[in-house]
N, C-alpha and C positions, 0 to 999 in steps of 0.2 A: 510411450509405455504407460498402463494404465497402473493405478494403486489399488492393489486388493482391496487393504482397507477402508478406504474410503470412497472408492469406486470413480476418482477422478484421474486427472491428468495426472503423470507423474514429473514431476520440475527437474530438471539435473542445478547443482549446487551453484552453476553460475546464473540460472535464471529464478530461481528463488534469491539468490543475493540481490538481484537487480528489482524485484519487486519489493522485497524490505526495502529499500533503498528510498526505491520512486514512492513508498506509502509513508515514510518519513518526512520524506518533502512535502508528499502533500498534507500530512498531518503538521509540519508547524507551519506552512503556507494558512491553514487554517486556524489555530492559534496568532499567528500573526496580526490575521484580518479582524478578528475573535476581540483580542485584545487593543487594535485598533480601531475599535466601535463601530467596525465595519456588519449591517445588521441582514443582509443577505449573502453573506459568501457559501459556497457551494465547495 
């Protein structure tokens, strides 16, 4: 299903859950490495 508004995909509520989820993780995987002096993490 498409979003009017913004002209994309539309998510149903359990696969928006799952990508906040996985972009948390990858966001303090990144903080982690960040704060572990680690100077290329991706």
């Amino acid at each position: 299903m498409n979003c009017p508004s913004c002209k994309g995909i539309w998510l149903d509520k359990g696969e928006l859950e799952a990508i906040r989820k996985e972009n948390w993780l990858i966001t303090l995987k990144k903080i982690g490495q960040w704060l572990a002096g680690a100077d290329d993490f991706q």
